[in-house]
VOBA-1610 file (N, C-alpha, C; in pm, whole numbers, padded with zeros to 5 digits, always signed):
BEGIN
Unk-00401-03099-02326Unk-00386-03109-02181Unk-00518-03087-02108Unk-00611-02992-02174Unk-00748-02965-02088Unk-00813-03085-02066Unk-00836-03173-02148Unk-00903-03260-02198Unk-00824-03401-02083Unk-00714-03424-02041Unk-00613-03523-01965Unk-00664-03446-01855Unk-00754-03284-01807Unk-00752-03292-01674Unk-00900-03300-01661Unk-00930-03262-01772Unk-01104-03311-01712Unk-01118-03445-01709Unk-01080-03559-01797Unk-01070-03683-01734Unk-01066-03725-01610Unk-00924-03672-01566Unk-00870-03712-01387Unk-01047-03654-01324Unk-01073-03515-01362Unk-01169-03456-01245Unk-01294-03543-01282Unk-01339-03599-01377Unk-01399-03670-01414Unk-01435-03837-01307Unk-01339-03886-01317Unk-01305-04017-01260Unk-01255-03979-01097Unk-01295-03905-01034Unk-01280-03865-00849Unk-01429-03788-00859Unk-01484-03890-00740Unk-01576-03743-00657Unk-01541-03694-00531Unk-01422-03697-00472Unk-01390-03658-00391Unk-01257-03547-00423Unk-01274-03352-00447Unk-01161-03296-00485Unk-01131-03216-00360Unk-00992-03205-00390Unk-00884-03058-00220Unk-00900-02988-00391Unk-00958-02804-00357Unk-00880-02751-00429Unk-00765-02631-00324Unk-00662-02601-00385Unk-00581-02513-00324Unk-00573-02390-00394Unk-00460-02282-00373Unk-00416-02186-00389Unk-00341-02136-00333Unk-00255-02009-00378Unk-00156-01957-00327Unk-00154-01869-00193Unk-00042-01867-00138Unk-00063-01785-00001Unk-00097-01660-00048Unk-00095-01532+00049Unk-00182-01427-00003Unk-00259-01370-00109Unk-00340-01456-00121Unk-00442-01495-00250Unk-00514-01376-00278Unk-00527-01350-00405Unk-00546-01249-00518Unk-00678-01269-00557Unk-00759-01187-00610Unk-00848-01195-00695Unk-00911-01322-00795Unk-00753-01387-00847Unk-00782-01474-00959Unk-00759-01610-00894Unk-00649-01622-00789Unk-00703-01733-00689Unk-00795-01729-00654Unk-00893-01656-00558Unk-01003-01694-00508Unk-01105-01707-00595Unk-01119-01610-00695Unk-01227-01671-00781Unk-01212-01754-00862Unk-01076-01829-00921Unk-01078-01931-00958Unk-01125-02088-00868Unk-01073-02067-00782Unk-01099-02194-00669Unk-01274-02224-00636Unk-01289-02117-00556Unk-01426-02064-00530Unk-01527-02121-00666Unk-01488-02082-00758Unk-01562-02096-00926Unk-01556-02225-00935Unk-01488-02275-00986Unk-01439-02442-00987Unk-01480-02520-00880Unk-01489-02500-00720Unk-01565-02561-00652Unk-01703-02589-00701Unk-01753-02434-00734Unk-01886-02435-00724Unk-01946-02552-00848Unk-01851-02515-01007Unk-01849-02583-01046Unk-01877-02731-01026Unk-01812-02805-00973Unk-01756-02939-00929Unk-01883-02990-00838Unk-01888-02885-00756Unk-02010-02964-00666Unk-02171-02955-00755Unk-02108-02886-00912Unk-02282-02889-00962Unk-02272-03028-01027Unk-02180-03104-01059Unk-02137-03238-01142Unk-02158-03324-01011Unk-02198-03297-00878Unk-02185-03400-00760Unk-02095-03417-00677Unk-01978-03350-00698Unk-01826-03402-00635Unk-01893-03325-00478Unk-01770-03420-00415Unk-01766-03306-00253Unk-01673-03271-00320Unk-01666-03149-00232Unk-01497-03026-00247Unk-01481-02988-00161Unk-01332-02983-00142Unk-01243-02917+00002Unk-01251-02800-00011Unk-01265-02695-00037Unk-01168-02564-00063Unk-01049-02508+00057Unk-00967-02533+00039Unk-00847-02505+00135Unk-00753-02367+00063Unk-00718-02306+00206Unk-00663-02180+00197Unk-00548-02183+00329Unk-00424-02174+00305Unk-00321-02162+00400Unk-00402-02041+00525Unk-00429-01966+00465Unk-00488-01849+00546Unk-00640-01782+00528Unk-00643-01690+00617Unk-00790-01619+00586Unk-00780-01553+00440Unk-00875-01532+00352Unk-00863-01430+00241Unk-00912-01328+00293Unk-00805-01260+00183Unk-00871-01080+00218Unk-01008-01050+00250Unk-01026-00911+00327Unk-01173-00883+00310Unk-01234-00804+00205Unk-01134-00846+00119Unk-01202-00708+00030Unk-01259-00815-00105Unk-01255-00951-00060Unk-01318-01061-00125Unk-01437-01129-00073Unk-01473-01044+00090Unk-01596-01109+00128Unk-01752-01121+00061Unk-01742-01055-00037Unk-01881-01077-00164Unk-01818-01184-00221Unk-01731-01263-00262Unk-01763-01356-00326Unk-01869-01501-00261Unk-01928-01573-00366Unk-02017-01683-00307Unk-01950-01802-00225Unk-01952-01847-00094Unk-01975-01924-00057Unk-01794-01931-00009Unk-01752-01837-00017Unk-01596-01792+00064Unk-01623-01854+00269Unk-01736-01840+00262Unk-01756-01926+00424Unk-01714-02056+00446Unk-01717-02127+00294Unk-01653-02284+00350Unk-01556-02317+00288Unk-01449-02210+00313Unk-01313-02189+00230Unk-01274-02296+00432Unk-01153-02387+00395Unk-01111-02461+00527Unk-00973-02401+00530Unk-00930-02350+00668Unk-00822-02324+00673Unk-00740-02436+00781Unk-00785-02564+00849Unk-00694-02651+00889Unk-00686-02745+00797Unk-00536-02772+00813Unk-00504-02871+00683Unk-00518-02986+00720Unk-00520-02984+00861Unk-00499-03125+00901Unk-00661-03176+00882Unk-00765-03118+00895Unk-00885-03146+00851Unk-00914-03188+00690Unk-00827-03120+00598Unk-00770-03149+00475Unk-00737-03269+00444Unk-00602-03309+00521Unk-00564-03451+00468Unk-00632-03574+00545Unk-00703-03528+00637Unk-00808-03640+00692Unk-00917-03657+00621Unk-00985-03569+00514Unk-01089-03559+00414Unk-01031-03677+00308Unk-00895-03614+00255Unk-00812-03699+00165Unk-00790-03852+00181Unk-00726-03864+00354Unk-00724-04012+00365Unk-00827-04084+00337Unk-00953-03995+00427Unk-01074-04088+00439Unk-01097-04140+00283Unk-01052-04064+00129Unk-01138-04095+00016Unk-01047-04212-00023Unk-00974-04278+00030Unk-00864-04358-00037Unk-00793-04320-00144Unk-00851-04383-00290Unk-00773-04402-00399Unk-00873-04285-00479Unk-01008-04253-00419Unk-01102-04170-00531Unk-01112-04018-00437Unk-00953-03948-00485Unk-00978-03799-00426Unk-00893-03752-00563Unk-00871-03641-00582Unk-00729-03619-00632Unk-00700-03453-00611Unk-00601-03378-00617Unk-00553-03252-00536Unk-00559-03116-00682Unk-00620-03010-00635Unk-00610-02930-00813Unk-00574-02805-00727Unk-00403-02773-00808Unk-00370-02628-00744Unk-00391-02494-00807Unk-00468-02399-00777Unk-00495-02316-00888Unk-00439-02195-00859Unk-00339-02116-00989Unk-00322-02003-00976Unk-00161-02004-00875Unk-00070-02104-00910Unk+00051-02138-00827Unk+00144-02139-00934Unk+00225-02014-00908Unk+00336-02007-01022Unk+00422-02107-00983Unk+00486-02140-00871Unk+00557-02227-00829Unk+00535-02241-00699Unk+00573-02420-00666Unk+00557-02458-00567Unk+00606-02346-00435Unk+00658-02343-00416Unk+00718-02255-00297Unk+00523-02182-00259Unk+00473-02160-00346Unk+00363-02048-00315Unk+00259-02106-00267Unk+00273-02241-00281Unk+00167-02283-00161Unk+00211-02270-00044Unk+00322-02201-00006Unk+00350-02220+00203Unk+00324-02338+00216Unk+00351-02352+00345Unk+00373-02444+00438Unk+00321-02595+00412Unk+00200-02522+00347Unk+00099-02669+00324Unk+00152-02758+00185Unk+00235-02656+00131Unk+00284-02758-00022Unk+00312-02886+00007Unk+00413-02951+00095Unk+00469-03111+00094Unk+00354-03183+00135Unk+00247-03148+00248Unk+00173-03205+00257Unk+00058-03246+00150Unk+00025-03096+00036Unk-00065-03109-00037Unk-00012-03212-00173Unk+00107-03215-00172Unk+00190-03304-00250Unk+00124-03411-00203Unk+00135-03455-00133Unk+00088-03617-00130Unk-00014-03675-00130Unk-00115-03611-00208Unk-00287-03578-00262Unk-00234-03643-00358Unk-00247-03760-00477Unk-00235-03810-00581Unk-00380-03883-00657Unk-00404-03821-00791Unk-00289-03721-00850Unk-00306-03538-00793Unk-00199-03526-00833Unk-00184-03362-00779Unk-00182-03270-00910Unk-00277-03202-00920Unk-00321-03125-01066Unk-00285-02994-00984Unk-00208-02904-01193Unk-00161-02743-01146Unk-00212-02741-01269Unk-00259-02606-01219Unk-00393-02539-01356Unk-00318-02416-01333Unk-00270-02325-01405Unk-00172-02221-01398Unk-00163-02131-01492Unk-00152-02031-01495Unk-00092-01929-01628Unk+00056-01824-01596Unk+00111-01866-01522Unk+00256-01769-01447Unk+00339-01769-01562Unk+00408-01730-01595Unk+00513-01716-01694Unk+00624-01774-01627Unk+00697-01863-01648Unk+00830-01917-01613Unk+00758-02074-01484Unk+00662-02134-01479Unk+00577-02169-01395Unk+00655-02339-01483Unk+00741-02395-01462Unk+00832-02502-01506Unk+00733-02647-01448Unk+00604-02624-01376Unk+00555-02749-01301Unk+00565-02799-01241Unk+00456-02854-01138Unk+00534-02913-01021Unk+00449-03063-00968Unk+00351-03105-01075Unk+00237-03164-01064Unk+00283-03286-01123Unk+00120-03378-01070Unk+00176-03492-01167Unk+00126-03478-01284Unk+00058-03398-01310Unk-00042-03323-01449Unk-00050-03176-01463Unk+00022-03135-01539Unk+00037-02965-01507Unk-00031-02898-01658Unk-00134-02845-01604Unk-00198-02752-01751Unk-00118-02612-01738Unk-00013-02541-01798Unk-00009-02401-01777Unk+00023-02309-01935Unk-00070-02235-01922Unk-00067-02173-02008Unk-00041-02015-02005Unk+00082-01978-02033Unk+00134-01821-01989Unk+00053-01720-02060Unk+00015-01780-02171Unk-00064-01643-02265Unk-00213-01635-02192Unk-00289-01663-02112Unk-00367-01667-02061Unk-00370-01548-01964Unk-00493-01505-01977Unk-00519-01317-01932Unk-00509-01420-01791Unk-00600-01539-01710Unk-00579-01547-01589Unk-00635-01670-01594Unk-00606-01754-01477Unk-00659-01882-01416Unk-00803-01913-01431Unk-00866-01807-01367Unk-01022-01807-01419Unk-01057-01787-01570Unk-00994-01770-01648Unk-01013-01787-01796Unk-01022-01951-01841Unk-00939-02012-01775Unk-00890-02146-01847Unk-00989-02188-01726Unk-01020-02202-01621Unk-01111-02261-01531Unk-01251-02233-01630Unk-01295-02162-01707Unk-01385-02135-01748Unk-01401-02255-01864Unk-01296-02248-01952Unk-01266-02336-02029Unk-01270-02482-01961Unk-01218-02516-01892Unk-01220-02671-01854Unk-01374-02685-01804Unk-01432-02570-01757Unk-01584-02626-01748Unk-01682-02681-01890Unk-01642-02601-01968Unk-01687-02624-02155Unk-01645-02750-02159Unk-01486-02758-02109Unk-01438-02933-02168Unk-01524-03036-02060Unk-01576-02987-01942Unk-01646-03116-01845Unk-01798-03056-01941Unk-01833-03002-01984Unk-02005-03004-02040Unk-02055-02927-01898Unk-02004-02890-01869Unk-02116-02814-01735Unk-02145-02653-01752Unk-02265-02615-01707Unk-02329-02514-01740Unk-02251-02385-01595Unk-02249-02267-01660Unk-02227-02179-01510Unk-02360-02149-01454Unk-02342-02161-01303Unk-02407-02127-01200Unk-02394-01994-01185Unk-02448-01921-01149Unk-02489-01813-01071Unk-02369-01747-00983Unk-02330-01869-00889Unk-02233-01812-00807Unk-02088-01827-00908Unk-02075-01994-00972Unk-01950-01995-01001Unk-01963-01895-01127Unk-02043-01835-01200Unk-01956-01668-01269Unk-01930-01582-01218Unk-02025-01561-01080Unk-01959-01440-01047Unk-01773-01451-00995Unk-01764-01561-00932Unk-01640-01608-00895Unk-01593-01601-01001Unk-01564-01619-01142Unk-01492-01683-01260Unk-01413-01540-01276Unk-01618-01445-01292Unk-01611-01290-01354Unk-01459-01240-01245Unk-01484-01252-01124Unk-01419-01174-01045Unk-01247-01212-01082Unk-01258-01352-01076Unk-01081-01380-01107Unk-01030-01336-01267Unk-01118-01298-01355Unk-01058-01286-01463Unk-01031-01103-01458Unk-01123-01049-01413Unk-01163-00932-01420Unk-01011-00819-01322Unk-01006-00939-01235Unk-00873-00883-01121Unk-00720-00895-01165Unk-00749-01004-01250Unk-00595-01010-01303Unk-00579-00977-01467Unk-00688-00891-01544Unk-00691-00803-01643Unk-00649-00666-01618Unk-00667-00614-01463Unk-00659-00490-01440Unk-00838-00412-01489Unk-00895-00491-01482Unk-01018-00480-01539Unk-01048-00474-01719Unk-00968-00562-01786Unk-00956-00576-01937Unk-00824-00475-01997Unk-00804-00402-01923Unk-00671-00318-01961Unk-00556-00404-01983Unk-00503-00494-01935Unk-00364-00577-01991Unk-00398-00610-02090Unk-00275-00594-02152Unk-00224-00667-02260Unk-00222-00797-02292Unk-00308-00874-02162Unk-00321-01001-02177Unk-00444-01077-02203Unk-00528-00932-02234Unk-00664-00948-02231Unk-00713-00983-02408Unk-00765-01091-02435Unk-00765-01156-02600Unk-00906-01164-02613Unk-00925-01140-02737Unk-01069-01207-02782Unk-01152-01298-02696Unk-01075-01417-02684Unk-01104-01540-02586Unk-01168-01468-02477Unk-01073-01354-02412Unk-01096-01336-02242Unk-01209-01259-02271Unk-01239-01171-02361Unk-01388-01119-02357Unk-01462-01216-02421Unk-01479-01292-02495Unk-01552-01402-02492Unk-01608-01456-02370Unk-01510-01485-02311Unk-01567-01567-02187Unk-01615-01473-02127Unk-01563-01382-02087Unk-01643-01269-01967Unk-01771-01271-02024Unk-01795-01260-02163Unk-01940-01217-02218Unk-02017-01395-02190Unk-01955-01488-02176Unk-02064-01634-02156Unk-02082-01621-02012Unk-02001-01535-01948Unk-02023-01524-01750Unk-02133-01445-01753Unk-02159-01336-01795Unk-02255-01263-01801Unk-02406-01295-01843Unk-02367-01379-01958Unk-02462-01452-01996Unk-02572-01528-01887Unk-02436-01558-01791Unk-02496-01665-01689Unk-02563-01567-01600Unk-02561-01505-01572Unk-02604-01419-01477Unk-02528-01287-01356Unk-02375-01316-01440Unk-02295-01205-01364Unk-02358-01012-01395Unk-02354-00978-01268Unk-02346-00831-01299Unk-02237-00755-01304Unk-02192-00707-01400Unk-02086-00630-01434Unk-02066-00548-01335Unk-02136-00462-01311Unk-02162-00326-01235Unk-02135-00368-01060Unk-02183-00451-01017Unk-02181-00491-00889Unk-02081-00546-00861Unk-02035-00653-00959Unk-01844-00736-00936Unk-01775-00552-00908Unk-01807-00482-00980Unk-01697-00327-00991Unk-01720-00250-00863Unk-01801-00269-00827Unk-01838-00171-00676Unk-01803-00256-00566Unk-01836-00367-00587Unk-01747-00462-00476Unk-01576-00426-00481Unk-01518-00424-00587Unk-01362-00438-00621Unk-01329-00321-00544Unk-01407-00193-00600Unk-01342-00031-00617Unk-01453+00019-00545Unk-01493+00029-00536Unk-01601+00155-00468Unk-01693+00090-00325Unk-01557+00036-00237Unk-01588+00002-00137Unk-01529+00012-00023Unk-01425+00144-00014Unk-01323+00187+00070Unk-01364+00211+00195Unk-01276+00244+00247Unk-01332+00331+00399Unk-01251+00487+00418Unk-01279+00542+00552Unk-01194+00702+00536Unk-01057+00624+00598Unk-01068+00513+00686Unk-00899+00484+00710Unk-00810+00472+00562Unk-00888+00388+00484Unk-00803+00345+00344Unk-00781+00474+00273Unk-00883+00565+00278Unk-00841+00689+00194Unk-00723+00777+00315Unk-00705+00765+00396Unk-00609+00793+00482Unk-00456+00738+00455Unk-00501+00625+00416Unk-00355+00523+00389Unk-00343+00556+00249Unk-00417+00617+00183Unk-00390+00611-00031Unk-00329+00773+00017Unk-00359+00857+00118Unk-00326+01009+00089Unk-00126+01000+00166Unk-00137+00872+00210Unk+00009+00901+00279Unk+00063+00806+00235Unk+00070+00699+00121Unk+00146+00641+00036Unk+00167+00745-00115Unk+00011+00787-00155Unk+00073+00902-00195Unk+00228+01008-00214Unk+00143+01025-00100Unk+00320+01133-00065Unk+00461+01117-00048Unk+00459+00898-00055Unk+00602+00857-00052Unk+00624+00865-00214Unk+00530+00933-00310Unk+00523+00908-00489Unk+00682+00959-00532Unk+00793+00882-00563Unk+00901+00946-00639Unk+00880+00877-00828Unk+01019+00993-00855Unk+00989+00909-00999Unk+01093+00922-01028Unk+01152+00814-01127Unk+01311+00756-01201Unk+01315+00756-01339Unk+01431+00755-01373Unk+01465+00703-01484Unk+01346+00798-01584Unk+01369+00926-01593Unk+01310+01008-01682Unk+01184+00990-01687Unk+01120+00978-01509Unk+00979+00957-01528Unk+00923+00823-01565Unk+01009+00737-01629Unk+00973+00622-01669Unk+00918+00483-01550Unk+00995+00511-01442Unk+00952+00473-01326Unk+00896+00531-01256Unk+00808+00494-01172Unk+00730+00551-01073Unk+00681+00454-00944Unk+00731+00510-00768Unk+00768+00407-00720Unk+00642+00488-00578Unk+00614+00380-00521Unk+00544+00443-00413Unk+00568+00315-00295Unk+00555+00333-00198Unk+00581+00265-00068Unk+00491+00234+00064Unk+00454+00159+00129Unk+00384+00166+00260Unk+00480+00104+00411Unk+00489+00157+00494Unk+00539+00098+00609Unk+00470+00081+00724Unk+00540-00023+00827Unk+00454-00045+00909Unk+00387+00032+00979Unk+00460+00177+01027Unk+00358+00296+01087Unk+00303+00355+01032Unk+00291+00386+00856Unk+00171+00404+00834Unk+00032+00330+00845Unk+00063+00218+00842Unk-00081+00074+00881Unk-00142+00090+00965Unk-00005+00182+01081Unk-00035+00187+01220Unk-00103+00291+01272Unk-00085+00433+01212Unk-00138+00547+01195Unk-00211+00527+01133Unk-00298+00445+01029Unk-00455+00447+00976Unk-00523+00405+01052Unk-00432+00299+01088Unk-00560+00150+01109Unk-00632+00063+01037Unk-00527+00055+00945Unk-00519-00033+00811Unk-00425-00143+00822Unk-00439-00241+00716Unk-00304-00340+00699Unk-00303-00349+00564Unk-00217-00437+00560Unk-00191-00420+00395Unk-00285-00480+00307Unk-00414-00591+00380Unk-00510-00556+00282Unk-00533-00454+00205Unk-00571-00339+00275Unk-00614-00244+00225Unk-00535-00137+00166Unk-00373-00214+00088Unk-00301-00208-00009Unk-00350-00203-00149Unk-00407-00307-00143Unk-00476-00378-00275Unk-00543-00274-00436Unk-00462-00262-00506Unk-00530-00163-00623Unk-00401-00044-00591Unk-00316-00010-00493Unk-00272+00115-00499Unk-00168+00157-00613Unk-00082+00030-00646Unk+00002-00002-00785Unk-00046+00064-00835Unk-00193+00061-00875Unk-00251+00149-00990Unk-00213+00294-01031Unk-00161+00407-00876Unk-00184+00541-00914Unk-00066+00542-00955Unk+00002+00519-00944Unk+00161+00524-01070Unk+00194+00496-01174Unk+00095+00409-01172Unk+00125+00290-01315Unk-00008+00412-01437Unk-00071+00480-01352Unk-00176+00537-01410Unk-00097+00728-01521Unk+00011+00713-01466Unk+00085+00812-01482Unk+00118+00803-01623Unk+00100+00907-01738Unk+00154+00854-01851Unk+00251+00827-01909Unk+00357+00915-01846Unk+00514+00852-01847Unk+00536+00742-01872Unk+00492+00645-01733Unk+00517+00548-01667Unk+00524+00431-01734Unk+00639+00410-01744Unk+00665+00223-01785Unk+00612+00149-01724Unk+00741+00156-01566Unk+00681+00027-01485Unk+00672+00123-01332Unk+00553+00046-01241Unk+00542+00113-01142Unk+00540-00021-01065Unk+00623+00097-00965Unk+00700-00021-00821Unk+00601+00047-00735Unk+00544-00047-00608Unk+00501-00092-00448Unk+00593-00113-00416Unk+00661-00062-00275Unk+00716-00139-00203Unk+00629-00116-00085Unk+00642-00275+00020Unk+00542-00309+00103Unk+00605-00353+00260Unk+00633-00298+00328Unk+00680-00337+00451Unk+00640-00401+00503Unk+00644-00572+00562Unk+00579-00688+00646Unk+00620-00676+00794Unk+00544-00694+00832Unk+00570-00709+01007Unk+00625-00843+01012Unk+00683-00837+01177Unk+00738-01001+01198Unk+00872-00957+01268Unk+00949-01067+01314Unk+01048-01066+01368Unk+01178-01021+01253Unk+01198-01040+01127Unk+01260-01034+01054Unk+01213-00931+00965Unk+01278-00810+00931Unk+01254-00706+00822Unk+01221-00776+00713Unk+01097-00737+00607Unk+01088-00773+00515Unk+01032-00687+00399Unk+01047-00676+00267Unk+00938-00582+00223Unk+00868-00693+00066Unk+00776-00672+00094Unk+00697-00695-00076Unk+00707-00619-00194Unk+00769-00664-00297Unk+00766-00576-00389Unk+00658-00615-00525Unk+00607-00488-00578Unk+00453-00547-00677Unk+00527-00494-00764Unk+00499-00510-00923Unk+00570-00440-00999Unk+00464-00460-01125Unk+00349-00335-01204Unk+00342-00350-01319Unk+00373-00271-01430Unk+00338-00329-01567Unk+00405-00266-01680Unk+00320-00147-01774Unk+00416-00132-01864Unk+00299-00101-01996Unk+00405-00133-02082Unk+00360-00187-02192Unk+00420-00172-02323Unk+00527-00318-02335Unk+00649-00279-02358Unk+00717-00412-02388Unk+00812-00426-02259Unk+00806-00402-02146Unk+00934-00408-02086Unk+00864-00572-01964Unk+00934-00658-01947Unk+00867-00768-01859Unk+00936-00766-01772Unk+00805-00736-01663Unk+00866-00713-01523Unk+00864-00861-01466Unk+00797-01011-01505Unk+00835-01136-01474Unk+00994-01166-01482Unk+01098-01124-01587Unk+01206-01182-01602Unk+01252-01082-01468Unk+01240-00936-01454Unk+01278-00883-01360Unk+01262-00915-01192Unk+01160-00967-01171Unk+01098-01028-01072Unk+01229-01158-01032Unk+01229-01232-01112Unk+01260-01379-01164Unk+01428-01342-01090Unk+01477-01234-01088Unk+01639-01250-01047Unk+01613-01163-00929Unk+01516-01135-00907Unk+01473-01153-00743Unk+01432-01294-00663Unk+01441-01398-00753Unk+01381-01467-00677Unk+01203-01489-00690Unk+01160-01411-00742Unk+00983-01395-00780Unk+00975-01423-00879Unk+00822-01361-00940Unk+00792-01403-01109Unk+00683-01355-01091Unk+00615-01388-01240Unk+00437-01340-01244Unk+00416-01326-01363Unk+00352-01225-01431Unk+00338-01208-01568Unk+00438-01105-01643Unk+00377-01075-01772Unk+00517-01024-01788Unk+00500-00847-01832Unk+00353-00846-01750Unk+00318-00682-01738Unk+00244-00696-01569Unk+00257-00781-01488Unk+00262-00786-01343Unk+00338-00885-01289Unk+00405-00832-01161Unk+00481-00947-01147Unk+00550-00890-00960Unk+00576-00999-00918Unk+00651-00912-00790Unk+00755-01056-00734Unk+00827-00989-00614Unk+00901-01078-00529Unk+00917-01026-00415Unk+00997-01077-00330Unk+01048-01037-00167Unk+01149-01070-00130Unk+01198-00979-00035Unk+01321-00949+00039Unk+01315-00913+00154Unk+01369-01078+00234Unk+01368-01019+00345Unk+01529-00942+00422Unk+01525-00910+00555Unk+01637-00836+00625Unk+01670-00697+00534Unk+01587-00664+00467Unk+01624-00533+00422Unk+01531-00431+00421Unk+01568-00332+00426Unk+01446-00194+00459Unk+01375-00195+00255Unk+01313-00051+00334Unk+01233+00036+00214Unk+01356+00070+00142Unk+01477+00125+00190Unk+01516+00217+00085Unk+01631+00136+00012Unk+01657+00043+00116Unk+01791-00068+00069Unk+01678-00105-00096Unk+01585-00209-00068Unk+01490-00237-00157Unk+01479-00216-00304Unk+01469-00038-00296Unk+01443+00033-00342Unk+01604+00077-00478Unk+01682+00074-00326Unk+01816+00072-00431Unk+01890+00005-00540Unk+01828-00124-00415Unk+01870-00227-00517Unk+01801-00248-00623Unk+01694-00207-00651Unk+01604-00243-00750Unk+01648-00156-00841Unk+01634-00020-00852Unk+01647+00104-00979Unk+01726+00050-01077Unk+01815-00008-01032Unk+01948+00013-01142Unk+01908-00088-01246Unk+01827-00208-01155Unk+01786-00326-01297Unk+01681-00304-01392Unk+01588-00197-01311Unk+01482-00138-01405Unk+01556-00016-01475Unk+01680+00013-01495Unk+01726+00126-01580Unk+01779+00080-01667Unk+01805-00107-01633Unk+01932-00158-01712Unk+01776-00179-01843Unk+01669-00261-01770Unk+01556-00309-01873Unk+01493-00202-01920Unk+01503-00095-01866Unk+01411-00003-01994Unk+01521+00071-02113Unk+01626+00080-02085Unk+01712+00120-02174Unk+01819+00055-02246Unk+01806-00070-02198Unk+01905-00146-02286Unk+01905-00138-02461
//
């Protein structure tokens, strides 16, 4: 399949790349990477984003000519006629492009480069590979299959998307391969040390304000085996934070040694109650199939979904009993 998409990218110099709505680590540096990529082979590139990306991604290279009107998008597209074609990266399923999916559909051909677990396709060419630590792993790879060398910027982008959805090499999804490649990014000129101080060691006293009072929502289930923590809208409101500056908090539960699986729950603003739920693992229990009868998915030691019209604690309720049914069955 690598080889059927470097062809297509091969034969267009005109590419849209996309990604998912509230874009992660391994979206943006996959996209970002692969642009940079693409434009070293000559192509123009779109980079399109339903929305702004986080700020806690503003070090990556060249995130300034990320386009957020679409309609500027499919006027790029028309203008190329028959020589454009559409590459979605890091989209477990359609639904996750928002709003812009039907439109980005009609980009032909429409390429999904993917690693989601349960990710059934939605392309007219779909590469997905679930055992894959992350998107930027196999983006790395399809650059080997086009013969192109990494740039400067596109490792640090590659480094950053592989590095974010390893947990920093800690998953279980992390293979020979994925340090392989991290070690040919480096090669290129990534700094280890600097991708890590960008990620983590770039807080503020509001965010340590918001980690000391999600903190204190810390309960624990199921013989310790769960461990659940929460944010709501007046705490965001009492920092002066938003849920950017969510990002990494999964960690202090999941960091617990007990701990199987550790639940986020995330309260959204808006006219309609809603909450986000993050969910990761350790060991054998897959929080994707759990996700998956929510309605979500992901991997199968991270994974989340959403619910809207219901609070924190409804959420919360409803959830325990399926993570008691999966760790003890």
């Amino acid at each position: 399949m690598i080889n059927q998409i470097a062809q297509h990218t091969r034969s267009k110099n005109n590419i849209v790349l996309a990604t998912h709505i509230r874009p992660d680590g391994d979206a943006l540096g996959s996209l970002l990477g692969l642009a940079a990529i693409l434009e070293g082979m000559g192509k123009r590139v779109v980079r399109y984003l339903e929305e702004p990306a986080p700020a806690l991604y503003d070090f990556l290279p060249h995130l300034d000519l990320v386009q957020t009107d679409l309609s500027g998008v499919l006027t790029f597209a028309e203008d190329c006629g028959t020589d454009v074609l559409c590459i979605t990266l890091d989209c477990g399923d359609f639904a996750r492009l928002g709003r812009s999916g039907p439109a980005l559909r009609e980009i032909h051909p429409f390429l999904v480069i993917d690693h989601h677990q349960g990710n059934e396709g939605f392309g007219d060419l779909d590469w997905i590979e679930a055992h894959r630590s992350s998107t930027g792993e196999m983006v790395c790879d399809l650059a080997v299959a086009l013969g192109v060398d990494f740039t400067p910027e596109a490792a640090d982008c590659l480094y950053t998307a592989i590095v974010t959805d390893t947990g920093s090499f800690q998953y279980d999804s992390t293979t020979e391969h994925t340090l392989k490649v991290a070690g040919a990014l480096v090669a290129s000129g990534v700094k280890p040390a600097r991708i890590s101080q960008a990620l983590h060691d770039s807080s503020t006293f509001d965010r340590l304000q918001l980690t000391q009072q999600v903190l204190s929502t810390l309960q624990s289930f199921c013989d310790n085996q769960v461990g659940v923590i929460s944010v709501s809208q007046d705490m965001l409101q009492r920092t002066g934070t938003t849920l950017e500056d969510c990002e990494g908090l999964i960690n202090l539960p999941r960091s617990v040694k007990t701990v199987r699986v550790a639940v986020f729950l995330k309260e959204s603003n808006g006219d309609t109650p809603a909450v986000s739920v993050s969910l990761r693992s350790r060991g054998d229990c897959d929080v994707a199939k759990i996700a998956k009868q929510f309605g979500g998915g992901g991997h199968r030691n991270a994974a989340g979904f959403r619910r809207s019209g219901m609070s924190l604690d409804d959420v919360r309720a409803m959830l325990l009993p399926v993570l008691e049914k999966a760790l003890f069955a």
